[in-house]
C-alpha positions as a Markdown table, in Angstrom:
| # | Residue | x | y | z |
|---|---|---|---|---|
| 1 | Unk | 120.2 | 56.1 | 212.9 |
| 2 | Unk | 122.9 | 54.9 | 215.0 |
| 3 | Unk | 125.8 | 57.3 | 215.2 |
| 4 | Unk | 128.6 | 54.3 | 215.5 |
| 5 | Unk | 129.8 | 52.6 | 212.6 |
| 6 | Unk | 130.6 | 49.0 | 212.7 |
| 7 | Unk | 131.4 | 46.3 | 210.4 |
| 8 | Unk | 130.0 | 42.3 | 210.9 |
| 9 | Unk | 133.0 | 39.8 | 210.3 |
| 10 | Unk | 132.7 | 35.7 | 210.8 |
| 11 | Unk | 136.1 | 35.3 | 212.7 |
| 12 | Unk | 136.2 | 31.8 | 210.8 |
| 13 | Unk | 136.8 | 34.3 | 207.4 |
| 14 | Unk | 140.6 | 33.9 | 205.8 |
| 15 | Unk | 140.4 | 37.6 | 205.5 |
| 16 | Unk | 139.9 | 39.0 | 209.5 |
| 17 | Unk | 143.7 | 39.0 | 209.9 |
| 18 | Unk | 144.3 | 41.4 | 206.7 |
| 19 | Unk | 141.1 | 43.6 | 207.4 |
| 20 | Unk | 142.0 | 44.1 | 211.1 |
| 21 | Unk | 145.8 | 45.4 | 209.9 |
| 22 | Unk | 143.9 | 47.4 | 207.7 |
| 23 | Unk | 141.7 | 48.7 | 210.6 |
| 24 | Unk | 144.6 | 49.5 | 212.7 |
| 25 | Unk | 145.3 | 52.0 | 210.0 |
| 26 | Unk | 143.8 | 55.8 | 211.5 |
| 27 | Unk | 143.3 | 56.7 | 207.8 |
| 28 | Unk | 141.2 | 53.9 | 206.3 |
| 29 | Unk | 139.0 | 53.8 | 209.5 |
| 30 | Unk | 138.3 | 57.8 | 209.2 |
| 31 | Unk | 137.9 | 57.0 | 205.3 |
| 32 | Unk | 135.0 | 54.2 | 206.1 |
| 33 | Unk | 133.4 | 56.4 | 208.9 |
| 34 | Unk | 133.1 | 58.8 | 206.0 |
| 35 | Unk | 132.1 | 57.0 | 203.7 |
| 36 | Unk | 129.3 | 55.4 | 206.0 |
| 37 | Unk | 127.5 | 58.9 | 205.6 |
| 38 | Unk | 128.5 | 60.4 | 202.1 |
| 39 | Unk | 128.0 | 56.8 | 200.3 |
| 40 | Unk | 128.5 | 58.4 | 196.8 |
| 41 | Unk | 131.7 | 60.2 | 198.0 |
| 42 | Unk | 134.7 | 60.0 | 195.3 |
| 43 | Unk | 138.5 | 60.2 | 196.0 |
| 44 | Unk | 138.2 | 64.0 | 195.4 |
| 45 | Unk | 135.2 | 64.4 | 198.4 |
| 46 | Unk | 137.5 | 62.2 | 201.0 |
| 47 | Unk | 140.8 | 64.3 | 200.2 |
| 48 | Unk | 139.1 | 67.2 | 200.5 |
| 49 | Unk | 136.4 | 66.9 | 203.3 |
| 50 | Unk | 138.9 | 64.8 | 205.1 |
| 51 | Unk | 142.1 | 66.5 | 204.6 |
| 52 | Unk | 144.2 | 64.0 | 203.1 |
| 53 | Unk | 146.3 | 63.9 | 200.3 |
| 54 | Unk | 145.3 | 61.9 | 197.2 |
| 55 | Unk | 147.6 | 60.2 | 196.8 |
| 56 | Unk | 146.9 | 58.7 | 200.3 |
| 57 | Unk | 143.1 | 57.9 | 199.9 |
| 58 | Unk | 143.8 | 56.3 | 196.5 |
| 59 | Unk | 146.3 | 54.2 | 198.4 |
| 60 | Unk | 144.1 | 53.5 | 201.3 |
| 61 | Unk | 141.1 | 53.1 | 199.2 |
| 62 | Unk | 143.1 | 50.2 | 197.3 |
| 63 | Unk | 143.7 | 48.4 | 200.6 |
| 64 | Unk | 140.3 | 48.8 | 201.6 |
| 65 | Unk | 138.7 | 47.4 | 198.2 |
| 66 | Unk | 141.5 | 44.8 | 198.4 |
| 67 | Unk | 140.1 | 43.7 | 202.0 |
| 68 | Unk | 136.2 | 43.7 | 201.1 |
């Protein structure tokens, strides 16, 4: 297995512009890279593997799920 992560967009989609703002954000690409390899992870495993406050993954977890 490939060890990049990548997603596969049509740049026709209404949603590239908001999922590439949300890619500029450090957080909800090391939150994706994550979850690429712990699939089952919940808020709890990011926070704590990753090192990031709750309240930060819920919110970066919302735009994510927002975004597809």
């Amino acid at each position: 297995m490939s060890d990049k992560s990548f997603v596969l967009m049509s740049l026709k989609e209404d949603k590239v512009k908001k999922m590439t703002q949300v890619l500029n954000n450090d957080t909800c690409r090391k939150i994706l890279e994550f979850l690429s390899n712990n699939e089952k992870a919940t808020a709890t495993d990011i926070s704590k593997k990753l090192n990031i406050a709750m309240s930060t993954v819920h919110y970066n977890l919302k735009q994510l799920s927002d975004n597809g």
